[in-house]
C-alpha positions in Angstrom: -7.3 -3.2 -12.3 -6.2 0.1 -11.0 -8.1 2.0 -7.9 -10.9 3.8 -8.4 -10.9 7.8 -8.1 -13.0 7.7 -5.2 -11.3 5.0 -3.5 -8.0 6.5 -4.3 -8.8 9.8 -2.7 -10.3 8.6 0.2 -7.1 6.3 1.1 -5.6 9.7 0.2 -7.4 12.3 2.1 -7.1 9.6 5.4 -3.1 8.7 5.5 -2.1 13.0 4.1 0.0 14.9 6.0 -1.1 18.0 4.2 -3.9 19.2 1.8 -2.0 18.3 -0.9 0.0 15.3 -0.4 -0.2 12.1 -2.5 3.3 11.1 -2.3 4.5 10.4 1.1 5.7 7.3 1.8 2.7 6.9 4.2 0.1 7.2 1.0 2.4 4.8 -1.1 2.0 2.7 1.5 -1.9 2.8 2.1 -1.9 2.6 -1.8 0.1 -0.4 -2.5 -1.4 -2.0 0.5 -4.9 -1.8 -1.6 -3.6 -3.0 -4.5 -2.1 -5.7 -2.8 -4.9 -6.7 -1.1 -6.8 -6.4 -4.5 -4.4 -8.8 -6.6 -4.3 -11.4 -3.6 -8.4 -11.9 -3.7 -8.0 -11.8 -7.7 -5.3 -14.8 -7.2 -7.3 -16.5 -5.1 -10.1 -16.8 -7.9 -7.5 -17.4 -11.0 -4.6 -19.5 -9.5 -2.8 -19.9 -12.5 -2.8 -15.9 -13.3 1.3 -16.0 -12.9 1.9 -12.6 -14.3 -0.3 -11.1 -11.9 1.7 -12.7 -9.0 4.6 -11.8 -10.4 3.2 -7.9 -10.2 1.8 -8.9 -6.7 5.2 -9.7 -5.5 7.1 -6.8 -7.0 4.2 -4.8 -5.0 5.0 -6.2 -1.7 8.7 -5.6 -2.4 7.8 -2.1 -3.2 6.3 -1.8 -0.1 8.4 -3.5 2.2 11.2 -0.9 1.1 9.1 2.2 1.6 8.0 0.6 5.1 11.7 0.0 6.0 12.8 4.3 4.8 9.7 5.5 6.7 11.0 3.1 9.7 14.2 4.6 9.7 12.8 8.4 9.2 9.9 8.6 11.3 8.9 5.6 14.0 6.1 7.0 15.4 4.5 7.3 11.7 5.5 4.1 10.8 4.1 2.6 13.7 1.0 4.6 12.9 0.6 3.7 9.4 0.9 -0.2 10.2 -1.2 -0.2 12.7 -4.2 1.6 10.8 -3.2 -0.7 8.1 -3.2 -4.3 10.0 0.0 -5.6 8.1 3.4 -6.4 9.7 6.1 -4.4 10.2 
């Protein structure tokens, strides 16, 4: 299940560097962190669902690599956005 609208733009409007952004690595990141979180509660309920862990997994990938760019391009953000999030770095 995708993110709702109103979800989506409140995850949005909180990790934006500007009025308009939606696709800096921040957001990604605050956006696959939901869905992430999302799939692992649905997994927990349907433990043989293996196509949705298989998407899960490709998410965290997905993740991890924007984590490491935004690590290597701005710490203090980084540091930031993990924090705010609660994962690991």
């Amino acid at each position: 299940m995708a993110l709702d609208s109103a979800k989506k733009k409140e995850i949005i409007s909180k990790f934006a560097q500007s009025e308009n952004d939606t696709g800096s690595p921040a957001v990604q990141i605050a956006l696959l962190s939901e869905r992430i979180s999302y799939l692992t509660d649905h997994l927990k309920e349907h433990k043989k669902d293996h196509s949705s862990r298989l998407g899960l997994l490709k998410l965290v990938g997905q993740r991890k690599r924007l984590l490491n760019y935004l690590k290597k391009k701005d710490y203090d953000k980084y540091s930031q956005v993990i924090k705010e999030l609660g994962i690991r770095g």
